[in-house]
N, C-alpha and C positions, 0 to 999 in steps of 0.2 A: 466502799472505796476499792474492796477487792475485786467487782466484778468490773468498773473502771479500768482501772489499771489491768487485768488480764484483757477488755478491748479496745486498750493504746498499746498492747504488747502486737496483738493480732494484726493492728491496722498503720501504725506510726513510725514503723522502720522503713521503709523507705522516704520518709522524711527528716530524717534525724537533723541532716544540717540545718531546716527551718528552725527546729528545736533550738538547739545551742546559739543559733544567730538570736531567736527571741530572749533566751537567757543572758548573753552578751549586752543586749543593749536594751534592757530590763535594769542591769545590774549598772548600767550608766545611767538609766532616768533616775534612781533612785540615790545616786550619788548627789549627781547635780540637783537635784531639788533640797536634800540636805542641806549644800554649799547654799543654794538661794535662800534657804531659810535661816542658815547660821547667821545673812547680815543684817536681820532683823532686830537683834542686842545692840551692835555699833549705832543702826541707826538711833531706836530708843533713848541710847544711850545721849549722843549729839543730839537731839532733839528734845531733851527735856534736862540735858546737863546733871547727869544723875553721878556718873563716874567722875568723881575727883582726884585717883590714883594716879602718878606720875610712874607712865613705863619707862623702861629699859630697854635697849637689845641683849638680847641672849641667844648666844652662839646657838647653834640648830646642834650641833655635836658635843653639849653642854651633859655631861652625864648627872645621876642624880636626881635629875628632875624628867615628873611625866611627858610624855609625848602631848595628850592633853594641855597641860597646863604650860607645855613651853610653846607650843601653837596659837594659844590665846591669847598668852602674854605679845608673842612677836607679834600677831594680826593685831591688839590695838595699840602697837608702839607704833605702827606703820599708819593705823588711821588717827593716830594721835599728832602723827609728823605732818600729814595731809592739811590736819585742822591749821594749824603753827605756819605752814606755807601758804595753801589758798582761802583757810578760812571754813566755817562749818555750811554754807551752802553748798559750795563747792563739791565739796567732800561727800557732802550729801546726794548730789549729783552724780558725781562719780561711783560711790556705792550702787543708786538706784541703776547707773548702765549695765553695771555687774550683776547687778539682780537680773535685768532683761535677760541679758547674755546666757547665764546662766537656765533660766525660764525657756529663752529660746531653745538651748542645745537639751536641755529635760525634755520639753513638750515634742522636738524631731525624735530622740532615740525613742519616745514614745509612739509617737504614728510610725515610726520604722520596725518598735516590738508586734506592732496590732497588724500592720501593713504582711510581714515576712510569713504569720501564720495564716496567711488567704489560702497559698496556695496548696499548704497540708488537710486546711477545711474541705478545700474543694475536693480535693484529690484522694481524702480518704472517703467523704460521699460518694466521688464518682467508680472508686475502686470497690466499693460496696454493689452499688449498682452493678455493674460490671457481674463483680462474684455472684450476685443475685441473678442476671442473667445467667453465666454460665453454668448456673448450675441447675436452673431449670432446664436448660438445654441436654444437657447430661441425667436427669434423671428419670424413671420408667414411668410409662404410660400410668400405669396404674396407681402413680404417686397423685395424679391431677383428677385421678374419678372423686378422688376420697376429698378434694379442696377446692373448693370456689372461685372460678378466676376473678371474679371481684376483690376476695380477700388477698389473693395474691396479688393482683393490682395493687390495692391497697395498701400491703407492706414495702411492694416495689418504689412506690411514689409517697405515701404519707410517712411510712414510719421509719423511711432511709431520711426524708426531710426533717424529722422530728431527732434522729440520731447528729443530724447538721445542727440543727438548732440548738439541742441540748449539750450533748457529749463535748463536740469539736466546736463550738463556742464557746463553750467553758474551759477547755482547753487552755486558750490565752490567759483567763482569770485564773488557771492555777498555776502556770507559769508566771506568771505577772506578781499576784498577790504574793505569793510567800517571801519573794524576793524583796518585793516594797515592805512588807512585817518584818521581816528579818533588820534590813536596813534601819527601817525605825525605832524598831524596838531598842537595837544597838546604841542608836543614841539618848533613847529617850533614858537607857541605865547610864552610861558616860554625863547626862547631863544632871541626873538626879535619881540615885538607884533606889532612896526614900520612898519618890512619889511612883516608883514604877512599882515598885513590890506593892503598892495599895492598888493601882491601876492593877495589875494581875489580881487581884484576889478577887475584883468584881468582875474581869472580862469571863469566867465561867455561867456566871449568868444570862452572860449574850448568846454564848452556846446553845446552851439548855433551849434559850426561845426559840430557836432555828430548827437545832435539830427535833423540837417538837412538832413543829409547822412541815418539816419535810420528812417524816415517820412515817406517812399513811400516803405517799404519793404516790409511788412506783404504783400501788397498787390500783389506784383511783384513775393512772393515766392507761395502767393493761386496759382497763374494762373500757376508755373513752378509744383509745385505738380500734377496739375489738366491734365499738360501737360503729366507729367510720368504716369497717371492713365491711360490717352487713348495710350500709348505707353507700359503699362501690358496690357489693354483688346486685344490690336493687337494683341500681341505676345499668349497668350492665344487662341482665335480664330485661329491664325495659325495653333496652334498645336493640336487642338481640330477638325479642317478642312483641317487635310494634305492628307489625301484623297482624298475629294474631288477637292483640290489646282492644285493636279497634275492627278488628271483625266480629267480637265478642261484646263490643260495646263498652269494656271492661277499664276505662279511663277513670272512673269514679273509685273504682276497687282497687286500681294501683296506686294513686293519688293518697288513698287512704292508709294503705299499706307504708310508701313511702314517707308519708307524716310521722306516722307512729315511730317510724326509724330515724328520721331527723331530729324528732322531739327525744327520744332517748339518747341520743348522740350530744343534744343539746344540753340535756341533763348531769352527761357523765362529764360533758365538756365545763360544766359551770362550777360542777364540784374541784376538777383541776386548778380551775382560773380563779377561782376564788380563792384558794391554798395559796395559790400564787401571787395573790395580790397582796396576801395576808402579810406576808414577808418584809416587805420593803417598810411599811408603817411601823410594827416589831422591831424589825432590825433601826431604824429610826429613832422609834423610842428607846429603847435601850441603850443605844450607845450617848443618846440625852444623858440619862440617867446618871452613867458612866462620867461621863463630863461634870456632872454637877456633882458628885462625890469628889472628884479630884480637886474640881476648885476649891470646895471646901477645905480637902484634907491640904492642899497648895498653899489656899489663903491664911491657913492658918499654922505652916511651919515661914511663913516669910512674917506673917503679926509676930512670932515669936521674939525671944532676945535672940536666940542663937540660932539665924534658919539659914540653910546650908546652900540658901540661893536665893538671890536679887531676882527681884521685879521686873524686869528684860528679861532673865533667863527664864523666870519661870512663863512668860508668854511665850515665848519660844517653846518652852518644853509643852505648853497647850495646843501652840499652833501645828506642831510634829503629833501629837497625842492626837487631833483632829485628825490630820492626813492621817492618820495612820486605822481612822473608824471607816472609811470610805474603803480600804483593799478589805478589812473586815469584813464588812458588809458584802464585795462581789464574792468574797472567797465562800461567804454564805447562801450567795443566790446562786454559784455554782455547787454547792451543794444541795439546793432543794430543784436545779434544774434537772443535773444527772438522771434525778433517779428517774425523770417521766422518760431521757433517749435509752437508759439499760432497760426500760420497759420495752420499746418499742424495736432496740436491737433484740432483746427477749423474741419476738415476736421474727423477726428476721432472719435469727439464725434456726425457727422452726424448717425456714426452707436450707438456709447455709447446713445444714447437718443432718439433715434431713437423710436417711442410709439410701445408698443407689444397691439393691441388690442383682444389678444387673451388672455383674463383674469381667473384666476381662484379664484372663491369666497372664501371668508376666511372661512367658512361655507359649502365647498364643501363636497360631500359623498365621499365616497370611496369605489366603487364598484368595489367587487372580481370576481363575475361570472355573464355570462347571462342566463337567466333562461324562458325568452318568448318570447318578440318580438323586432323589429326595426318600428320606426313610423318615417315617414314625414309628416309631417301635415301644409299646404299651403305651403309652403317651397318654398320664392324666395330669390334670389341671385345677387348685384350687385357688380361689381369691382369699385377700386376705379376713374374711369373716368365716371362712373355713367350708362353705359351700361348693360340694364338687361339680365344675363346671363339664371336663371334658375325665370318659372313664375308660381305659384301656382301649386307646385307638391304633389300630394298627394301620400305614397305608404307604407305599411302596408307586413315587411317582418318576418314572424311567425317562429321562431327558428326550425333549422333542414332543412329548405327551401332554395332551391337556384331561386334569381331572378336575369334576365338576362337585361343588358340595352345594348338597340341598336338603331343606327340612323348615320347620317355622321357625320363627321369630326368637332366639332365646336356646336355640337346640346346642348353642356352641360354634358355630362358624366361623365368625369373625373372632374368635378366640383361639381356635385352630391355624387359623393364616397367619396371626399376630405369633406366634412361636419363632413362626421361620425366621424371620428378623429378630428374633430375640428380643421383641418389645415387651415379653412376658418372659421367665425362664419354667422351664416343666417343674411340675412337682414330683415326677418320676416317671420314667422311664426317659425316651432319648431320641432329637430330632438329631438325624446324621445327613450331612452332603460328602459325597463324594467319599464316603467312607469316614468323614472327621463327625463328631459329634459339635455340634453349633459351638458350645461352650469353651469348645478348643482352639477356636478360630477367633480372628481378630472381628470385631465389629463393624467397623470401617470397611473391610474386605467382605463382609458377611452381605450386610447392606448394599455393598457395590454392586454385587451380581443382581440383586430385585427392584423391579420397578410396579409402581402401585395406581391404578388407577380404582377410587375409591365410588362411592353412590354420592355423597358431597364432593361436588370436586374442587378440591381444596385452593384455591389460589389468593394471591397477595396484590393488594394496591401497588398497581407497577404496570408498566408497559405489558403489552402483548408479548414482544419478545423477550424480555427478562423472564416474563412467569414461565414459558416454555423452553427458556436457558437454564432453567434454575438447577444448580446445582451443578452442572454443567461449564468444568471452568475452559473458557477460550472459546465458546461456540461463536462459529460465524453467522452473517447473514445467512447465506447459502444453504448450512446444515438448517438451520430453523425453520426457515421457506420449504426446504425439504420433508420435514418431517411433519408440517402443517399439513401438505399437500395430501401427505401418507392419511392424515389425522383426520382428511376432508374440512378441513380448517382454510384453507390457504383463501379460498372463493369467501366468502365473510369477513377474513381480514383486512382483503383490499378493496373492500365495500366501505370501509371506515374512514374518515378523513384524514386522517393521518395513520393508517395502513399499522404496520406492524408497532411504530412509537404511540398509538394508544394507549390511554390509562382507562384501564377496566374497573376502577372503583372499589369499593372495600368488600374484599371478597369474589370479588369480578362481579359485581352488581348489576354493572350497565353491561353484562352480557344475557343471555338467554342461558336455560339450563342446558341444553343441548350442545350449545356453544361454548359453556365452560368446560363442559365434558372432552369436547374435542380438544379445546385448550391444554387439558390433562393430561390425556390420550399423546397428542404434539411431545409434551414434555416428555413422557414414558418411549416414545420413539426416539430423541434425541439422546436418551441416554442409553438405550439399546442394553440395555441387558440381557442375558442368558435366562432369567427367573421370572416370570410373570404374575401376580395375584392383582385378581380382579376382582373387586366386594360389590356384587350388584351395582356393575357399571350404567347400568340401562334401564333399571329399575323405576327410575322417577323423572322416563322422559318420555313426552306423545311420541304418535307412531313414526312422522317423517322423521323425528331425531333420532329415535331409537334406531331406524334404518342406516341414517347415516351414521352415527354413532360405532353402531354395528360393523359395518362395512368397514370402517377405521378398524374397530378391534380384532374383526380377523385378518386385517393388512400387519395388525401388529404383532397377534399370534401365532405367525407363520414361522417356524421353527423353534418355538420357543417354547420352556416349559412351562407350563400355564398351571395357576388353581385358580378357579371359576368359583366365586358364590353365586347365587342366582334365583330369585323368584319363580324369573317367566321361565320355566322350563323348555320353551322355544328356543330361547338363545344358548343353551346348553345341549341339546339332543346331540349333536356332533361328536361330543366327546368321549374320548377314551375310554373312561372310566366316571362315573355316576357313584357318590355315597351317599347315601340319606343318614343323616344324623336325627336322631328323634332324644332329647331328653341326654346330649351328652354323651350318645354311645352312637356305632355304626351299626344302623337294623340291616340297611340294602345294602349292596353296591353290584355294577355290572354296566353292560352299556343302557342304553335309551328301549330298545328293542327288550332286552333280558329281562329290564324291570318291568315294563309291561305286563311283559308275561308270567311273571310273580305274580299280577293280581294281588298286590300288597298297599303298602304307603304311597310309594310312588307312584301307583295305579290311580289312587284315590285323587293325589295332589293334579295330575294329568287329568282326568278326569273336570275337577272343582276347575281347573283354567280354562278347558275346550267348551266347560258350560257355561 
């Protein structure tokens, strides 16, 4: 109950009014159903001629006498007057409107209690998701090497629904129930504090059965969630790998694959559901049980000479004793539901709390423009399994200059570019602009000055001009068209039937690789930054693209400070400055010419392409 209650503290203030509306008219269904059931005696009464006592009135301001008993007394002096006037049909008639009436205004404050808490369900689901997004958005690259976007899928969509289902459905039932026990309980001692003190001594046994059956849940439901996460990452991989699935022939191998994860999902799923069926039969028989110990102990203080309640009352006091197994019972089934949604927020808040060690000081600058240079200065880099990626790199890149980094696959490159934006933070030493060490500068501002054109060219299901707007608030036509043309994009677009309001597909699908590239390119021109880093833009397109491609990217590195990754050492000779990283350290660096003439790595690598 305490990890509950600390996430309705997290999630339920800004609902509060729903709250107190549902307590409000909770605290009115439970009255009125009371009233409807009190004129269940009168009637018995009049219908079987049981009550022979001749009332009285008695003053409402009569002291002396209980609230109770001077209530009773006036209510059947009043159905007693009703009899004497119209007769016991009548009377009977008029009683049963009272019951409707009553019945009616219980059963409204009840769909108005259940109704009012919709929009705290909704709203703290959708404020979950919300948080869930934003805080993957806010956290470092290297938080998402280490997690499976399937499983994060899958906490995004299964286990924020399974927090709706569980938590904030139950919700109601624990606002609801205590209110309707409380109520009940109150009269079932007012009507007979005898049969209630025996009725308690057996309601711990209903407990016992509950909280046995919901003991081992939380944990039975981590392991069926965990189940579904590796049953998104499958299906994810499938369809991210359907290429290569069935160029590989490999339909049978995944199929198989995929079984084994459904049938185990299926298994941890059945151990849940079965707990959970368990419930409702238990709680059934037991409150049986309960029942039949009361009448007994009931039956046998009214056979008595001296039993402290008539035959009316004491059906009354059964027919309240019943209502009152039924909130029992939800107040039980929200307690064996909880614990599968604290599972599954369990699972949720690994991302909600998740540490962003990519900080920014409250004291940050906020830099508009670059104006000199980029510094690394000793600049090493480890991941978090403690593997040094990048080791005392020193490198000094003077605005307007393009330096080019090269070496194989795994030397650190793309680890090196990723500093500048601060998608990684160093493990020592210090990337400086402009004199500020990155850390000191806002991230927003930091980001602002670089534009990225990647080897994937990342793009969104969206128009042509959204993808090359993006990010970009207020771009016109004109500027897009513009920076297409720059991008060698523009001639392709208006090839398309609907020109720049095309939908390029999931991931720009229905484009060519060449064509996305340019699309990227487009966008990197529209935001015109001062910073340029380029990850083997060119890498994995044929030759006519690569040219055009090409020709775009030195349209875009015209004055700009550029870092170049790069394979085909062709599209790099031009520059500045040439590092070869080999193994995390800088062996070369120099122009195109200089290394040549090393007769070194970069000899060799020159060489292995011209051959």
């Amino acid at each position: 109950m305490k990890e509950f209650l600390q996430v309705m503290k997290r999630f339920v203030a800004p609902y509060k009014k729903y709250l107190f509306g549902a307590v409000f008219l909770n605290i009115f269904s439970a009255v009125f159903n009371i009233f409807s059931f009190t004129l269940i005696i009168p009637i018995l009464q009049i219908l079987f001629k049981m009550d022979t006592t001749v009332y009285e009135f008695i003053p409402w301001d009569t002291p002396d006498i209980g609230a109770k008993d001077l209530i009773m007394n006036n209510l059947y002096y009043y159905v007693t007057m009703m009899i004497d006037k119209y007769g016991g049909s009548v009377t009977l008639l008029i009683l049963g409107l009272f019951l409707g009436v009553m019945t009616a205004l219980k059963t409204s404050c009840y769909f108005g209690s259940s109704a009012i808490m919709v929009p705290l369900r909704t709203g703290i689901v959708r404020d979950i998701r919300i948080m869930v997004y934003d805080k993957m958005m806010h956290l470092p690259l290297g938080f998402f090497s280490q997690e499976r976007k399937g499983d994060i899928i899958a906490r995004m969509s299964g286990d924020v629904g399974e927090v709706e289902n569980s938590i904030t459905s139950s919700l109601d039932m624990l606002i609801k129930n205590p209110i309707l026990i409380l109520f009940y309980f109150t009269t079932l001692i007012v009507t007979s504090w005898q049969l209630t003190l025996f009725t308690l001594a057996v309601v711990p046994l209903m407990a016992w059965g509950m909280s046995a059956i919901g003991k081992k849940l939380k944990k039975e439901s981590l392991e069926a969630q965990g189940k579904w996460s590796d049953t998104m990452s499958q299906l994810e991989e499938t369809l991210g790998g359907l290429r290569i699935i069935k160029a590989f022939i490999a339909e049978d191998k995944m199929m198989t694959r995929f079984t084994r994860v459904s049938n185990e999902l299926r298994t941890a799923t059945r151990k849940v559901a079965i707990r959970q069926s368990l419930a409702h039969p238990v709680s059934e028989f037991l409150g049986t049980v309960m029942i039949m110990f009361v009448l007994w102990f009931g039956g046998t203080l009214i056979l008595s000479d001296a039993s402290p309640i008539d035959a009316p009352t004491f059906i009354f006091y059964m027919v309240i004793l019943y209502s009152v197994l039924n909130p029992l019972k939800e107040f039980a089934r929200a307690g064996y539901n909880i614990p599968k949604g604290l599972a599954s927020m369990e699972r949720v808040d690994k991302i909600l709390k998740a540490e962003n060690n990519i900080k920014e000081k409250p004291d940050a600058i906020d830099i508009k423009s670059f104006e000199d240079k980029i510094e690394f200065k000793d600049v090493c880099f480890s991941y978090q399994d403690g593997k040094q990626v990048l080791k005392h790199i020193n490198i000094t890149i003077p605005k307007g200059k393009t330096i080019a980094l090269v070496g194989q696959s795994g030397s650190g490159k793309s680890t090196l570019v990723d500093l500048v934006p601060r998608y990684h933070d160093v493990s020592s030493g210090e990337v400086i602009i402009d004199g500020h060490n990155i850390k000191d500068l806002k991230i927003n501002g930091l980001r602002g000055l670089i534009g990225n054109v990647n080897q994937e060219a990342i793009l969104f299901n969206d128009t042509i001009f959204n993808n090359i707007a993006f990010g970009v608030e207020g771009a016109t036509m004109e500027q897009v068209v513009a920076a297409a043309k720059i991008a060698n994009a523009h001639d392709f677009i208006m090839e398309k039937e609907e020109g720049y309001q095309t939908n390029i597909g999931d991931r720009g699908s229905k484009l060519s690789g060449g064509q996305r590239q340019r699309i990227s390119i487009a966008r990197a021109i529209l935001k015109n930054p001062p910073i340029l880093i380029l990850d083997e833009a060119t890498s994995a397109l044929d030759t006519e693209s690569e040219r055009l491609v090409q020709e775009a990217l030195d349209r875009l590195m015209t004055s700009r400070t550029t870092i170049a990754i790069a394979h085909r050492l062709s599209t790099i000779k031009n520059s500045d400055e040439i590092c070869v990283l080999h193994d995390g350290e800088i062996v070369e660096r120099g122009t195109h010419e200089e290394l040549i003439k090393l007769n070194g790595y970069y000899k060799r690598l020159n060489d292995m392409q011209a051959l």
